[in-house]
C-alpha positions in Angstrom: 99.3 56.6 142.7 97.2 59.3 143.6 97.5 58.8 147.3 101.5 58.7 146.3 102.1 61.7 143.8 101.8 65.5 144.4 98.2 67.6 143.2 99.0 68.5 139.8 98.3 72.4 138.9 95.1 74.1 138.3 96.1 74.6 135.3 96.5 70.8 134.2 92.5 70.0 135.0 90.8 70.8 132.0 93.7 68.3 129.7 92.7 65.6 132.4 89.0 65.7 131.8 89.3 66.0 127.9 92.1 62.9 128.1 89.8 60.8 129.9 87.4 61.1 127.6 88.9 61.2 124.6 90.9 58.0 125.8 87.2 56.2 126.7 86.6 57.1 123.0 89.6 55.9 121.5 89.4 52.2 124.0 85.7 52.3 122.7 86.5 52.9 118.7 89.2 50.3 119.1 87.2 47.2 120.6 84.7 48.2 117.7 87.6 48.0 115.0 88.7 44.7 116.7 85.1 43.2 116.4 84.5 44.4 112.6 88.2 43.4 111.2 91.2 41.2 111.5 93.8 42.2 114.6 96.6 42.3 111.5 95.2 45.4 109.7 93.0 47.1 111.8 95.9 47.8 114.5 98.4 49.1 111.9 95.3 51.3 110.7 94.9 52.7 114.2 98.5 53.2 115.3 99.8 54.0 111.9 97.7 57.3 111.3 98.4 59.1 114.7 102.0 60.1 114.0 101.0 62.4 111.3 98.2 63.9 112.8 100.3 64.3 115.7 102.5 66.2 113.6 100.1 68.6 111.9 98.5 69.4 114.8 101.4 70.3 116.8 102.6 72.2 114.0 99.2 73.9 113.1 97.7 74.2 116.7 100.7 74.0 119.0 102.9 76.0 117.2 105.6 73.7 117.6 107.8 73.7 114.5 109.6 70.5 113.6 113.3 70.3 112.5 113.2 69.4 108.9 115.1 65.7 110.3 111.9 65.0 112.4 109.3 65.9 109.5 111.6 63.1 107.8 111.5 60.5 110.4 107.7 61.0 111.1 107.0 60.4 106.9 109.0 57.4 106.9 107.5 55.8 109.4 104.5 56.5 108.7 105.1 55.4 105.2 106.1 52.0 106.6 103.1 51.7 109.3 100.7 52.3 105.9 102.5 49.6 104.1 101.9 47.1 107.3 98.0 48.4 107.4 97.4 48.2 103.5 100.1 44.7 103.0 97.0 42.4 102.6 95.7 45.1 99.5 93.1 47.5 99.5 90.2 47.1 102.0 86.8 45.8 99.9 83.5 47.9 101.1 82.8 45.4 103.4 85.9 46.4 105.4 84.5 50.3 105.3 83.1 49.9 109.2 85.8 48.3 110.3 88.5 50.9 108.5 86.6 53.5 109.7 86.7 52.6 113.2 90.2 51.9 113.3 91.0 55.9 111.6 88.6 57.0 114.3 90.8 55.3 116.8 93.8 56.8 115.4 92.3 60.5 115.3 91.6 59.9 118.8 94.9 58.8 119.8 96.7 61.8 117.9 94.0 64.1 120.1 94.6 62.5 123.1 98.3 62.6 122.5 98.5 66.3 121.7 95.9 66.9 124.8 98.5 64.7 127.5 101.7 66.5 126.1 100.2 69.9 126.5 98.4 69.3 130.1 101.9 67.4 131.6 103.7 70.3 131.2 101.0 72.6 132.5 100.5 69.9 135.7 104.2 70.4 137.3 103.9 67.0 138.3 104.2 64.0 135.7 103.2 61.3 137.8 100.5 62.7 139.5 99.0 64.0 136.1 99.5 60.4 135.1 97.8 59.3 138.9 94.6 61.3 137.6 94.3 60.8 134.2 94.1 57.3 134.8 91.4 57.8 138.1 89.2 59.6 136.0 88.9 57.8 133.2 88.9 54.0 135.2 85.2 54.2 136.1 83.6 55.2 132.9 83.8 51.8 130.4 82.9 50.0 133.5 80.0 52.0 134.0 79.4 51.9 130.0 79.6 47.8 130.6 77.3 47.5 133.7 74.3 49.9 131.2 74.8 47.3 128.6 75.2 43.8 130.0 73.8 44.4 133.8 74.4 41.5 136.3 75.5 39.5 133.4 78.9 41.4 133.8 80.2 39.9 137.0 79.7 36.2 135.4 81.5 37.3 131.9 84.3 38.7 133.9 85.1 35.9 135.7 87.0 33.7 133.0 89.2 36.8 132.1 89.5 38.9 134.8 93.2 37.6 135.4 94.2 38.6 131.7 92.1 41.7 132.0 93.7 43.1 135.2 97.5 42.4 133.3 96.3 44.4 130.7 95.5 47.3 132.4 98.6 47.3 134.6 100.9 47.0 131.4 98.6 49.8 129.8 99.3 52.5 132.6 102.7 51.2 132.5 103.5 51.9 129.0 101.1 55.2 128.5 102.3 56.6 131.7 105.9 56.0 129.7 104.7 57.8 127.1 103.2 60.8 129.1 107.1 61.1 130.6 108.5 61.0 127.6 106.4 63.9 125.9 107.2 66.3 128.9 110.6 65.8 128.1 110.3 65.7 124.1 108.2 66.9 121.3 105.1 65.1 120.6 105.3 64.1 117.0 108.6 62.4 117.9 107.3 60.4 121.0 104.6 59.4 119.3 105.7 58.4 116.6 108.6 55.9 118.4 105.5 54.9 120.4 103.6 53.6 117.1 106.8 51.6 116.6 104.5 48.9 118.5 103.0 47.9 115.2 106.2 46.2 114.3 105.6 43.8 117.6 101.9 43.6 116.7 102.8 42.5 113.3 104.8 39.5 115.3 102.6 38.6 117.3 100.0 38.6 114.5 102.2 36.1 112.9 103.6 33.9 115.6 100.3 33.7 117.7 97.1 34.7 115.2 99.4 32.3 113.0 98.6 35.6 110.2 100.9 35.5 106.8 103.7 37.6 107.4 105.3 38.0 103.6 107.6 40.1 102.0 105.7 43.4 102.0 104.9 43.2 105.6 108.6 42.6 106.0 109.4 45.9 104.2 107.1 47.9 105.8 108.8 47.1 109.2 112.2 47.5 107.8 111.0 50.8 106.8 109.4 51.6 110.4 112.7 51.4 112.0 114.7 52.9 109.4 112.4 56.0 110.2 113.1 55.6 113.7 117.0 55.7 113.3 116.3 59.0 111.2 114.7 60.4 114.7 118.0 59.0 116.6 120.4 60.5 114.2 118.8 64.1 114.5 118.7 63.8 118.3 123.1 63.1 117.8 
C-alpha cells in the first residue's frame, strides 16, 4: 500500500507516530484483558467505553459540537454496550486487573480514534495515511515478542501463523474502513457504529465460546441498535 498510495502531508506525521503507538498500546492492554478475563465481558468493557470518550473529547478538545440527535444516539448505545459488559453482574475484586485492562484498552481506542480522525484530514490522502499508519506500527509487537520469547518465537508461531496472518488482513481491512469513514464523518458517530461489533462478539461468545446469552444480554443488543437507528434517523 505504501508503494501504491500518494505521500500523505507534512502535516499528517506527528498523528501517524502517536497512532502507532497508541495502537501498540491498545493491541498490548487488550491481549492482557484477554489473558486476565472471559472474551464475553472484557470485549464489551473495551469497545463499549470508547464511544463516550470519543465524544467528550471531540467535544472538549476538538471543538466539534454534536447535534443534540448524535449526543442521543452515542448515550444509547453506550447504555446498551454497558448492559452487554456488566450482563453477568458486577465484576468481584478479582476481576479488578482484568476490568482495568480492558478500560485502558478502551481509553486507548477513544485516543487513537480522535488521533486518526484528526491526522486523515490533515494527510490529503486517506489511503496512504492508512498505508503508514499501519507500516509503522507493524514492526513494534514483533519486536516486543522477539525481547520476550527470543528464538522460541519462530516455533510458537508456526501452529498459528495461518490464523494470525487472517487476522491482520481483516484488521487493516476494517480499521482502514474506519479511518475512511471518519474523514468523511464525525468521530463520535463513526465510532460509535464501529463499537456496534460488540453485538457480533456477543454471538460469537455464544455460538462458539458456547457463553449464556440470556435475556439481559439480549436487551442490551436490542438497545445497541436502537441507538444506532437514532444516528441513521439524524443523518435523514
Amino acid at each position: 500500500m505504501v508503494c501504491l498510495t500518494p505521500m500523505p502531508d507534512a502535516a499528517a506525521w506527528p498523528f501517524i507516530a502517536a497512532s502507532a503507538l497508541l495502537q501498540v498500546g491498545y493491541q498490548l492492554l487488550l491481549l492482557r484483558a484477554y489473558q486476565l478475563g472471559d472474551f464475553g465481558q472484557m470485549y464489551p468493557v473495551a469497545r463499549g467505553t470508547s464511544p463516550l470518550l470519543v465524544a467528550v473529547l471531540s467535544v472538549t478538545v476538538l471543538d466539534r459540537p454534536l447535534p443534540p440527535e448524535n449526543v442521543a444516539g452515542v448515550v444509547v448505545i453506550s447504555c446498551g454496550l454497558a448492559g452487554l459488559a456488566l450482563a453477568d453482574g458486577i465484576p468481584g475484586r478479582a476481576q479488578l486487573p482484568a476490568l482495568a485492562a480492558a478500560l485502558g484498552t478502551g481509553a486507548m481506542i477513544a485516543l487513537y480514534t480522535v488521533v486518526d480522525g484528526t491526522g486523515v484530514r490533515h494527510s490529503g490522502t486517506v489511503t496512504g495515511y492508512i498505508a503508514w499508519m499501519f507500516l509503522c506500527q507493524g514492526p513494534i509487537l514483533p519486536l516486543i515478542a522477539w525481547v520476550r520469547r527470543g528464538r522460541s518465537l519462530i516455533d510458537q508461531m508456526r501452529p498459528v501463523y495461518v490464523r494470525g496472518l487472517t487476522g491482520g488482513v481483516l484488521s487493516l481491512l476494517a480499521y482502514g474502513l474506519v479511518v475512511w469513514a471518519q474523514s468523511r464523518g464525525d468521530l463520535a458517530t463513526v465510532a460509535a457504529l464501529r463499537e456496534t461489533s460488540i453485538v457480533v462478539a456477543a454471538l460469537i461468545g455464544t455460538l462458539i465460546f458456547r457463553e449464556r446469552l440470556g435475556v439481559l444480554r439480549v436487551t442490551a443488543a436490542v438497545t445497541v441498535l436502537t441507538g444506532i437507528a437514532v444516528l441513521e434517523l439524524a443523518h435523514w
